[in-house]
DODO-381636 format. One record per atom (N, C-alpha, C): chain; x, z, y. Coordinates in nm, 4 decimals. Each point is the difference from the previous one (the first is absolute). Layout:
BEGIN
mol:east:up:north
A:X:Z:Y
...
This chain:
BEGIN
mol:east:up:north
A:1.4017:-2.6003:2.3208
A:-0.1397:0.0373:0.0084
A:-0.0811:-0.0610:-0.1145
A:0.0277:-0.1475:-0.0437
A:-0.0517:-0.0025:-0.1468
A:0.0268:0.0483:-0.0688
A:0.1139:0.0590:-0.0013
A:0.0275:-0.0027:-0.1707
A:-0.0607:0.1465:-0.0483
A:-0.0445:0.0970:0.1474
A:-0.0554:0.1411:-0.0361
A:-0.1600:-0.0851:-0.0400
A:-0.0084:-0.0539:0.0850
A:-0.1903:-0.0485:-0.0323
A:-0.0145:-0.0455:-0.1721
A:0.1074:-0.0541:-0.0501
A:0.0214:-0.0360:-0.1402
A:-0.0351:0.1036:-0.0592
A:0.0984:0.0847:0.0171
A:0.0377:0.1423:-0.0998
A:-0.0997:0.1005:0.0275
A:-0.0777:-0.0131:0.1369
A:-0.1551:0.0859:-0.0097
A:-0.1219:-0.0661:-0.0984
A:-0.0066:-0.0972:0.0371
A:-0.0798:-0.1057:-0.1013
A:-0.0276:-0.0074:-0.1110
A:0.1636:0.0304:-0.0769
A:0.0069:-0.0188:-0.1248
A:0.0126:0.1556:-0.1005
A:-0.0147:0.0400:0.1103
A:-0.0438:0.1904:-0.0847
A:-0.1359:-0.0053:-0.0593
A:0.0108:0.0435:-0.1186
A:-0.1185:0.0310:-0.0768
A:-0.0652:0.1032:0.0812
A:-0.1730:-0.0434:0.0060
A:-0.1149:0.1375:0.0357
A:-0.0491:0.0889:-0.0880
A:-0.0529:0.0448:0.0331
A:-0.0640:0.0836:-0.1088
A:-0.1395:0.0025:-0.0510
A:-0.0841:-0.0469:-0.1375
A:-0.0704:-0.0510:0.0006
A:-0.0848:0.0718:-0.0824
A:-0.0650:0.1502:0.0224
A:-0.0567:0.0623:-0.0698
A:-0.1058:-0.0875:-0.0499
A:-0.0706:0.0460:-0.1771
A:-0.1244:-0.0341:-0.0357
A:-0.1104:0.0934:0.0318
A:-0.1202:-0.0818:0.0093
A:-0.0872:0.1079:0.0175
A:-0.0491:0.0356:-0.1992
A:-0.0912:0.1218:0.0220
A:-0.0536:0.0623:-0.1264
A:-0.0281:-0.1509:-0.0969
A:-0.0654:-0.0371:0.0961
A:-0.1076:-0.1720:-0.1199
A:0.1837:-0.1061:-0.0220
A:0.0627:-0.0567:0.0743
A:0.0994:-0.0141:-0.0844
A:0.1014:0.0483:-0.0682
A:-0.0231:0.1545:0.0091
A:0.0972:0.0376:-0.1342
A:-0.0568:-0.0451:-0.1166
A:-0.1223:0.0419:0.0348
A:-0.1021:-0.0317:-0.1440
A:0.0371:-0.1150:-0.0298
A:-0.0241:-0.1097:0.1097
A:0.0281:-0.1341:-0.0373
A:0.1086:-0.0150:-0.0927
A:0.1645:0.0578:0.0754
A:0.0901:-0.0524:-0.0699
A:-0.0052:0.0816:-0.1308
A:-0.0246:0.0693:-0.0313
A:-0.0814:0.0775:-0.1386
A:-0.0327:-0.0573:-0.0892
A:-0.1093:-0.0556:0.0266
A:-0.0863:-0.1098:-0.0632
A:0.0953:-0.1554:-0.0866
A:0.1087:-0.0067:0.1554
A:0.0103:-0.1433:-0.0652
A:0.1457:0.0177:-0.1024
A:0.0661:0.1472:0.0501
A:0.1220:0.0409:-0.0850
A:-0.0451:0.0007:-0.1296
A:-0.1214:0.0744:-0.0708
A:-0.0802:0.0043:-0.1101
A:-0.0237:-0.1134:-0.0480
A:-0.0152:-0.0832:0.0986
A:-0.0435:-0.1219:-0.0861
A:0.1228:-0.1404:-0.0225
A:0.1214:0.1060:0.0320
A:0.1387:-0.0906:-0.0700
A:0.0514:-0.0302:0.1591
A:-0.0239:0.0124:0.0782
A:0.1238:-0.0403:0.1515
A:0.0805:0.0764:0.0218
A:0.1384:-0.0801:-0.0084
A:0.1288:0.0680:-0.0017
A:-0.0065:0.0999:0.1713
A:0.0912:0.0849:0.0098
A:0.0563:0.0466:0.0964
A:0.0110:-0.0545:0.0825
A:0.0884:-0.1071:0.0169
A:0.1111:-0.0863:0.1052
A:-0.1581:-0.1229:0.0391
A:-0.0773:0.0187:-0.0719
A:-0.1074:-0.1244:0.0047
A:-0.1288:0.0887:0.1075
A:-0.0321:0.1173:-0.0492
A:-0.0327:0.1003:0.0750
A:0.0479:0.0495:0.1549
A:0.1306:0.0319:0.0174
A:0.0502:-0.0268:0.1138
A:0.0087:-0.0872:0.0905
A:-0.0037:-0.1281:-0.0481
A:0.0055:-0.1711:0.0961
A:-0.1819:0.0229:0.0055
A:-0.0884:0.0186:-0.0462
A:-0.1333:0.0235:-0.0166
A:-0.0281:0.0725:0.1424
A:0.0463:0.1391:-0.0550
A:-0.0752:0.1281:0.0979
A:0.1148:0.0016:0.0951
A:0.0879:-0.0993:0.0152
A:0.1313:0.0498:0.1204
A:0.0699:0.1502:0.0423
A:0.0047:0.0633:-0.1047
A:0.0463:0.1165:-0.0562
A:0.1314:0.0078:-0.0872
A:0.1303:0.0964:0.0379
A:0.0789:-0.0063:-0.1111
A:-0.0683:0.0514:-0.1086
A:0.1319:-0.0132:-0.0896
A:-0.0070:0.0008:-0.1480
A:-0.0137:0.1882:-0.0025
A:0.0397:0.0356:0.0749
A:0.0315:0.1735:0.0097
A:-0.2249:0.0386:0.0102
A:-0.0326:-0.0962:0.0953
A:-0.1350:0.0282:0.0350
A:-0.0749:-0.0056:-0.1313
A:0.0069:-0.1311:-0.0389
A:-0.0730:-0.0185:-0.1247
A:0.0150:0.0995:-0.0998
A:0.1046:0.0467:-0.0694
A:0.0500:0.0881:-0.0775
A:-0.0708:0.1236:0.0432
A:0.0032:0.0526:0.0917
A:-0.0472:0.1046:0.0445
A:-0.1664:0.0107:-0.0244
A:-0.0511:-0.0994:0.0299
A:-0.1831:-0.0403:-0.0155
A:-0.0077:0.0163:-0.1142
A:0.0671:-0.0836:-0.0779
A:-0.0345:0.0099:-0.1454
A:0.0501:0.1567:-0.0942
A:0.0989:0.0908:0.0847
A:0.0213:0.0871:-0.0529
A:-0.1155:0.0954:0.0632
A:-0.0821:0.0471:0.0570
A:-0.0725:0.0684:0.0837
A:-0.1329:-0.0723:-0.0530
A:-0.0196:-0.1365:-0.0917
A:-0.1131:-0.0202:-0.0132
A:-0.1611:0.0311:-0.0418
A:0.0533:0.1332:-0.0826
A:-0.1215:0.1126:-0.0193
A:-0.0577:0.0603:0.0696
A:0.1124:0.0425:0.1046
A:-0.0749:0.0619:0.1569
A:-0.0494:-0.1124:0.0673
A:0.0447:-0.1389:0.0298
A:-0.0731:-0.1008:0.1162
A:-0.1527:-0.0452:-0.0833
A:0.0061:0.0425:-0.1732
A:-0.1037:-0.0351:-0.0468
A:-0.1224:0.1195:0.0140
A:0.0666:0.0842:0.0246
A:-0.1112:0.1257:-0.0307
A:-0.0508:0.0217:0.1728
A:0.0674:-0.0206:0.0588
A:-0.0169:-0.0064:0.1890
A:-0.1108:-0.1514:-0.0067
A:0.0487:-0.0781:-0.0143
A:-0.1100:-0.1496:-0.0179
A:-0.1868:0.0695:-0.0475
A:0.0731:0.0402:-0.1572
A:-0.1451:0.0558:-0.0464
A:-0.1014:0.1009:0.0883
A:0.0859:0.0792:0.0300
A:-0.1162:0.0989:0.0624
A:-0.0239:-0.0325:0.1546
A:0.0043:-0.1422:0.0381
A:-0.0795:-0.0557:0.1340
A:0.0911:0.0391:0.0926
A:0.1008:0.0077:0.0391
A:0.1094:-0.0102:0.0625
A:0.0105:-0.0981:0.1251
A:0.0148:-0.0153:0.1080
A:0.0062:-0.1160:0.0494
A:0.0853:-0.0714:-0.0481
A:-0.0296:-0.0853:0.0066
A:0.0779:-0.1351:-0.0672
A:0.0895:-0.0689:0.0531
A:-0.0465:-0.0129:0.1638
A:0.1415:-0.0093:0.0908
A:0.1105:0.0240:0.0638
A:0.0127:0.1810:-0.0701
A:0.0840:0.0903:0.0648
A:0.1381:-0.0629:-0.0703
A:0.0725:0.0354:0.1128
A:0.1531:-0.0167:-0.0741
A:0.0323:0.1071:-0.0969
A:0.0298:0.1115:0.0810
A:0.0620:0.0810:-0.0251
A:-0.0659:0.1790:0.0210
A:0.0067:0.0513:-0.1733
A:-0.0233:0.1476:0.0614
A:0.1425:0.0905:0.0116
A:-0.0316:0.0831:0.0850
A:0.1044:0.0667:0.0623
A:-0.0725:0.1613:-0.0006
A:-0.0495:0.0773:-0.1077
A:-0.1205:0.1244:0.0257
A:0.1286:0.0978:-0.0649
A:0.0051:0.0914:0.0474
A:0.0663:0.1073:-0.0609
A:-0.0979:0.0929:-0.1357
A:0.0210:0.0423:-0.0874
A:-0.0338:0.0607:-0.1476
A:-0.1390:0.0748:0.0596
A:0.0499:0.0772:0.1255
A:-0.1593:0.0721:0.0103
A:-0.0890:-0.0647:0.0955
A:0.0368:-0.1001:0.0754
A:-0.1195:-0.1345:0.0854
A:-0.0675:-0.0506:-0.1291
A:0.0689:-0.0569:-0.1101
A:-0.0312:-0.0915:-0.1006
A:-0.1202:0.0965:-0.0809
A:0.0495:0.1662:0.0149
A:-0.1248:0.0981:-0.0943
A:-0.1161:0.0167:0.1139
A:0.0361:-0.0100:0.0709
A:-0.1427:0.0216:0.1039
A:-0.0640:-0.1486:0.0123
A:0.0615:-0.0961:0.0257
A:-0.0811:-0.0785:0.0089
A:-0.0490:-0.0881:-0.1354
A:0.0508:0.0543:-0.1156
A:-0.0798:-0.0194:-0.1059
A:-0.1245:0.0760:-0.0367
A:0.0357:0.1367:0.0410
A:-0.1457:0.1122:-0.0018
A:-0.1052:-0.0779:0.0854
A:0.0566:-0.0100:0.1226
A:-0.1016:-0.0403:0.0873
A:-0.0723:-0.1317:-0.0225
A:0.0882:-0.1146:-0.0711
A:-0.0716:-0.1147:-0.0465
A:-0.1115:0.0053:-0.1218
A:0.0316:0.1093:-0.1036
A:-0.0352:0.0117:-0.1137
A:-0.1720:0.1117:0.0764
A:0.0372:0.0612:0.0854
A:-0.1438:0.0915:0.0987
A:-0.1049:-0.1381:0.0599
A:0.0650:-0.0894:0.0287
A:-0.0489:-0.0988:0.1055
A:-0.0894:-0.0876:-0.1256
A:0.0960:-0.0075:-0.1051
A:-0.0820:-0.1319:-0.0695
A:-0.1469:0.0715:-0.0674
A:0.0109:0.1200:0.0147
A:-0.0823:0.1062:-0.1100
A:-0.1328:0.0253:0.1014
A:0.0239:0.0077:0.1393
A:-0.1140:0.0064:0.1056
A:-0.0322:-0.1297:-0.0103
A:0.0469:-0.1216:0.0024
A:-0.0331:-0.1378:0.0368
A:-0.1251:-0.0074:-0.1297
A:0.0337:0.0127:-0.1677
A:-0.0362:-0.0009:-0.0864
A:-0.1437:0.0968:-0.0136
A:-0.0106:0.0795:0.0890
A:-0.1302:0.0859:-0.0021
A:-0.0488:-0.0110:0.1261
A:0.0368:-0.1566:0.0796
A:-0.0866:-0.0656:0.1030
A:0.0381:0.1110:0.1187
A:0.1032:0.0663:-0.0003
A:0.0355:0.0982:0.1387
A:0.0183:-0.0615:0.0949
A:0.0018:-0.0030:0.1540
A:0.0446:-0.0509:0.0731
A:0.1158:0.0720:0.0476
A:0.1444:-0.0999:0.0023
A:0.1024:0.1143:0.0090
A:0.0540:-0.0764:0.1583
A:0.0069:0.0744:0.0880
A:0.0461:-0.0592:0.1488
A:0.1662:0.0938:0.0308
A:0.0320:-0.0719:0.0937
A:0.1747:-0.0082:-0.0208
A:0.0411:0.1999:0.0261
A:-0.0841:0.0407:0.0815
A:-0.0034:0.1288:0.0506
A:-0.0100:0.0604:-0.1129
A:-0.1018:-0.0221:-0.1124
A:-0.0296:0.1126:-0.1118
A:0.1022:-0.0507:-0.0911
A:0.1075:-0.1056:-0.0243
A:0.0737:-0.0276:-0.0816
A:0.0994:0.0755:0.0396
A:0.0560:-0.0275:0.1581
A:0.0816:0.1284:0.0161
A:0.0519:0.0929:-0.0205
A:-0.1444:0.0770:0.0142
A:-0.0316:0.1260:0.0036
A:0.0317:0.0485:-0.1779
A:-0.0385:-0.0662:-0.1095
A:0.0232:0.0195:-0.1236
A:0.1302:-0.0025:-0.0130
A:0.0951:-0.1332:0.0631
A:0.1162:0.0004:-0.0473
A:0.0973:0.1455:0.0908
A:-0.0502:0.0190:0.0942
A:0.0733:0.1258:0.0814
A:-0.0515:0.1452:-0.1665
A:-0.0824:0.0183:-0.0642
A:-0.0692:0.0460:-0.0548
A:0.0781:-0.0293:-0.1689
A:0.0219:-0.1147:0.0241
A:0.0646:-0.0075:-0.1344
A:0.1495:0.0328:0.0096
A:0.0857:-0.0668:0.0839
A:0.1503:0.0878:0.0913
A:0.0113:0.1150:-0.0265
A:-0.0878:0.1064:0.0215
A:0.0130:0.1686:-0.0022
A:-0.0375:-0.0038:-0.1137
A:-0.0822:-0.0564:-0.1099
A:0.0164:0.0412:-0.0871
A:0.1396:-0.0194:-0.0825
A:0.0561:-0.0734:-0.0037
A:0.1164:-0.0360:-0.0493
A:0.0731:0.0574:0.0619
A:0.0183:0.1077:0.0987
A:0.1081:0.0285:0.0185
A:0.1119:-0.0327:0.1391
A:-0.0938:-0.0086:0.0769
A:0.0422:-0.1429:0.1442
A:0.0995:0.1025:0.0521
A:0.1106:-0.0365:-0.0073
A:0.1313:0.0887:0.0980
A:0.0190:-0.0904:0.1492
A:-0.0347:-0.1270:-0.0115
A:0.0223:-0.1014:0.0827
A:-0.0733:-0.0137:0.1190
A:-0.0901:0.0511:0.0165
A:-0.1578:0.0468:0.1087
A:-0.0126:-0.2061:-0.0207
A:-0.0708:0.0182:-0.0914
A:-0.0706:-0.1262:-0.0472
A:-0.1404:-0.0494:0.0786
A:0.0011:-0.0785:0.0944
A:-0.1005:0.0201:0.1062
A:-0.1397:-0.1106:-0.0142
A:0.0260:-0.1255:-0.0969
A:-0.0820:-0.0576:-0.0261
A:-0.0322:-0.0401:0.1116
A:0.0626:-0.1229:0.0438
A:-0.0283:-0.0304:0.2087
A:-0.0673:-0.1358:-0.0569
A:-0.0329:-0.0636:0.1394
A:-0.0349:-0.1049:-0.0430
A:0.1007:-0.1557:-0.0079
A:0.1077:0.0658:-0.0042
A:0.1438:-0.0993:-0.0463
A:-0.0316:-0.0028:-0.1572
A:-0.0339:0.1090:-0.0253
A:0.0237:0.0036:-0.1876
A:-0.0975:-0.0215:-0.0252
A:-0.1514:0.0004:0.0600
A:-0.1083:-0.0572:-0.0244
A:0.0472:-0.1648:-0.0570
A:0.0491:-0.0332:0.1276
A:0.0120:-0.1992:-0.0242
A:0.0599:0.0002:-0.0832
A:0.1302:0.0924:-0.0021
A:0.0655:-0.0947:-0.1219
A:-0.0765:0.0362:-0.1646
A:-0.0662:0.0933:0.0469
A:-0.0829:0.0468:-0.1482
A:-0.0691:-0.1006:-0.0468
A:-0.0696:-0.0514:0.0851
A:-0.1430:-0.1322:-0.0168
A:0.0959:-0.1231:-0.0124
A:0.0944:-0.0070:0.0744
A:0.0643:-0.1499:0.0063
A:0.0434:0.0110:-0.1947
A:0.1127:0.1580:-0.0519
A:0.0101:-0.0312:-0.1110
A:-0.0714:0.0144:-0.1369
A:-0.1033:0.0769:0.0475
A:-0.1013:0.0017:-0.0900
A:-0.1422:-0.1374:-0.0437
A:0.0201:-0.0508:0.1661
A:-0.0841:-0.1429:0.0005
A:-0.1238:0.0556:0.0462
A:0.0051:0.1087:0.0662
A:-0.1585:0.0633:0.0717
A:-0.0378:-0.0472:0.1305
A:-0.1225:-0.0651:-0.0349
A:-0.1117:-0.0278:0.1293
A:-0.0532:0.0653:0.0846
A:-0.0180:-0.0044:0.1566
A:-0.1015:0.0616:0.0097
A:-0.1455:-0.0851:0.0474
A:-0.0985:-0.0239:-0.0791
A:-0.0839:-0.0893:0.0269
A:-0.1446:0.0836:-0.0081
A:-0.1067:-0.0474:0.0357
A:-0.1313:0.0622:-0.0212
A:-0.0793:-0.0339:-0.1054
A:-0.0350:0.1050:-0.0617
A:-0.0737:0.0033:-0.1360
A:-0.1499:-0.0460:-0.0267
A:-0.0479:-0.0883:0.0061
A:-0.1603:-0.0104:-0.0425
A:-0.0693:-0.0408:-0.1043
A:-0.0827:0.0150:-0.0476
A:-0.0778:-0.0157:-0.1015
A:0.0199:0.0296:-0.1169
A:0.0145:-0.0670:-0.1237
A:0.0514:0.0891:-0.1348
A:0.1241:0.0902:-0.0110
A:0.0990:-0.0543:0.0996
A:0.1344:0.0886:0.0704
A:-0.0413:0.1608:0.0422
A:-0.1020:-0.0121:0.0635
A:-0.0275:0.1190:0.0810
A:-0.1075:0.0826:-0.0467
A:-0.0694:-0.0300:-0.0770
A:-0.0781:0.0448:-0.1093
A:0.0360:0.1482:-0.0571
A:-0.0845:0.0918:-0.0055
A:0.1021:0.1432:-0.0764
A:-0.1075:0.0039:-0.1318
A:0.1082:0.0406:-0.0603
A:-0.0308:-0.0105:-0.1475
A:-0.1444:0.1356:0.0014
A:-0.1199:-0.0311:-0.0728
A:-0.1248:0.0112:-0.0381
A:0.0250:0.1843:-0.0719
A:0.1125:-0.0111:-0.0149
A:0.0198:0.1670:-0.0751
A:0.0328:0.0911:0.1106
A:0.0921:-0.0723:0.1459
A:-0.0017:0.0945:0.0933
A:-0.0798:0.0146:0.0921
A:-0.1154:-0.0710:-0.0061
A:-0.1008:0.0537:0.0601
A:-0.1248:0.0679:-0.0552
A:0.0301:-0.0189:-0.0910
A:-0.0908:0.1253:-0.0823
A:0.0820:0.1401:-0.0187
A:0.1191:0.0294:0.0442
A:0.0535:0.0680:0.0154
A:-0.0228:0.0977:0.1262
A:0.0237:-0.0898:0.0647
A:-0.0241:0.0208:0.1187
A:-0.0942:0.0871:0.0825
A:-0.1313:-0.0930:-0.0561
A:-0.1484:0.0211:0.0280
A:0.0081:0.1655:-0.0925
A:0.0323:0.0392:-0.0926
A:0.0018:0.1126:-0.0742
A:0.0873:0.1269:0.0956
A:0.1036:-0.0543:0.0579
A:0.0600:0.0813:0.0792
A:-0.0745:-0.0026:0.1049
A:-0.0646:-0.0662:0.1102
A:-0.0259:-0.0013:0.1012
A:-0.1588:0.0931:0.0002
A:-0.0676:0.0071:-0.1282
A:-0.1117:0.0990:-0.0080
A:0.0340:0.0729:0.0106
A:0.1438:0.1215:-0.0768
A:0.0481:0.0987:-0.0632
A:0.0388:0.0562:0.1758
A:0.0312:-0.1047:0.0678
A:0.0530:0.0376:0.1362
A:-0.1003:0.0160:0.0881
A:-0.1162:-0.0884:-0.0097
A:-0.0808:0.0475:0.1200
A:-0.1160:0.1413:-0.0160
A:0.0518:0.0361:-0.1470
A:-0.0614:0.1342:-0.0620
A:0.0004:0.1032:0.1218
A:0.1427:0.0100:0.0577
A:0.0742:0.1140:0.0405
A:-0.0966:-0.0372:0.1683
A:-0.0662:-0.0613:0.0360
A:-0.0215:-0.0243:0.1244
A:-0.1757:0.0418:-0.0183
A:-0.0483:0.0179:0.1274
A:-0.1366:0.0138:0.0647
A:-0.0391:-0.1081:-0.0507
A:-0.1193:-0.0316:0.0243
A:-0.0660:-0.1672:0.0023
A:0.0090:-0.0511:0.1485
A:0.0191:0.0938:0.0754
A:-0.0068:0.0276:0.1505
A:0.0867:-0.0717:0.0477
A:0.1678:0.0524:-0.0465
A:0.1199:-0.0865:0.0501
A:0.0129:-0.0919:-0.0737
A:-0.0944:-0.0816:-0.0848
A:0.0663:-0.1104:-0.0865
A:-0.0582:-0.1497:0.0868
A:0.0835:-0.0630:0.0705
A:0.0189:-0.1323:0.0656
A:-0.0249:-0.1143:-0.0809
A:-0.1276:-0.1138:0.0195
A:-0.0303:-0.0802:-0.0596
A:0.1123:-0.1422:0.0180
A:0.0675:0.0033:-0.0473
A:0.1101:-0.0795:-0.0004
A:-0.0372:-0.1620:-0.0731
A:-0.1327:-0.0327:-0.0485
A:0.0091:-0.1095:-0.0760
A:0.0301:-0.0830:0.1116
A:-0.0293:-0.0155:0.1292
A:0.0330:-0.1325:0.0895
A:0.1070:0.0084:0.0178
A:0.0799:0.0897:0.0228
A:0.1200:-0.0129:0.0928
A:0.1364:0.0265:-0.0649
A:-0.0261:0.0203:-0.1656
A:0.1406:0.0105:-0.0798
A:0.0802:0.1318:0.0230
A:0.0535:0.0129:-0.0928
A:0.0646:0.0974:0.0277
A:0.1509:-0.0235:0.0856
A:-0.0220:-0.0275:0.0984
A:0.1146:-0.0067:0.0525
A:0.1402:0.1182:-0.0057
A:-0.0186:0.1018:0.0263
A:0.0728:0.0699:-0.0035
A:0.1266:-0.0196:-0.0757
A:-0.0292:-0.0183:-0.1726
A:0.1385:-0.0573:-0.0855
A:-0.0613:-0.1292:-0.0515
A:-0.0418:-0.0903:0.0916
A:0.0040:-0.1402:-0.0317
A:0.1577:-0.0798:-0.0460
A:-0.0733:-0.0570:-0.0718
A:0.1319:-0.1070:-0.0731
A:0.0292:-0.0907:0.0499
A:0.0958:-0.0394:-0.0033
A:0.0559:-0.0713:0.1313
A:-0.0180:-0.1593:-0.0866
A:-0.0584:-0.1155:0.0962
A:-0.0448:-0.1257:-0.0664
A:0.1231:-0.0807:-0.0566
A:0.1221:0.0539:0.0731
A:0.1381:-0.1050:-0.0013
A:0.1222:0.1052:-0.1170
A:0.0066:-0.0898:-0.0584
A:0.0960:0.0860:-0.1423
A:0.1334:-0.0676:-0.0104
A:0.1088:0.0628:-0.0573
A:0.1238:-0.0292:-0.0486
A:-0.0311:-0.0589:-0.1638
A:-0.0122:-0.1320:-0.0179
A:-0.0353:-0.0758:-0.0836
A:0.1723:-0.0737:-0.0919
């Protein structure tokens, strides 16, 4: 009975890195640390290390573009990886023109971006692929106020230009004094995917 407790014991685990220490061991390989010095370091074979450092353009270019940092491991098949790059590259572009983007309308784009590409897979955009979207993209969902929530000074002069052009088409009769009570109807929702 010992001598199995030995021989369970003494089996190597398995000791994935996350994204921030590949970088790490990256960093310190560049800056002259052997392999075998790297391995006793990150408790990784020599097969692991080799591999990081061969793949290091991709763990660098995944790092750069805000990646979580603690993920181990991606595992996305060629057309998850094109949708959820469309959909990240849609998300950062609403965030950037002060949109409020909530998990439902991200969805809804990425179900939207799926068919465009071609979805043979009935690509459903649930809210499983929501999390792991935000967990690997590093998306919040927190509430927006003050210079955050602010809309840029050009779309509401926009706006105000459309919203004359629209109440053209109406009586003066049916037009509802809305300054107290907002327009609720397509109100923006206060809580955003940040």
């Amino acid at each position: 009975m010992e001598a199995r407790s030995t021989i369970v014991s003494s089996m190597p685990t398995r000791n994935d890195l996350t994204l921030e220490q590949k970088i790490n061991l990256i960093k310190q390989n560049e800056g002259g640390s052997s392999y075998r010095g790297l391995c006793d370091k990150f408790k990784v074979s020599i097969g692991a290390v080799s591999n990081v450092i061969k793949r290091k353009s991709e763990y660098l270019n995944d790092y750069e573009t805000n990646l979580n940092k603690k993920i181990k491991r991606k595992t996305c098949s060629d057309f998850s990886q094109s949708i959820n790059q469309l959909v990240y590259e849609w998300f950062t572009a609403q965030r950037a023109k002060k949109i409020h983007v909530s998990g439902p309308l991200l969805q809804a784009y990425a179900r939207k971006a799926a068919q465009e590409l071609g979805d043979e897979s009935g690509f459903k955009a649930s809210n499983g692929w929501l999390e792991r979207f935000r967990v690997r993209y590093n998306v919040h969902f927190r509430m927006i106020s003050g210079e955050g929530a602010s809309v840029d000074q050009d779309t509401v002069s926009d706006w105000r230009a459309r919203l004359s052009t629209i109440l053209e088409q109406y009586n003066p009769v049916d037009i509802y004094n809305c300054d107290e009570t907002g327009l609720y109807y397509k109100l923006m929702p206060d809580r955003s995917l940040v």
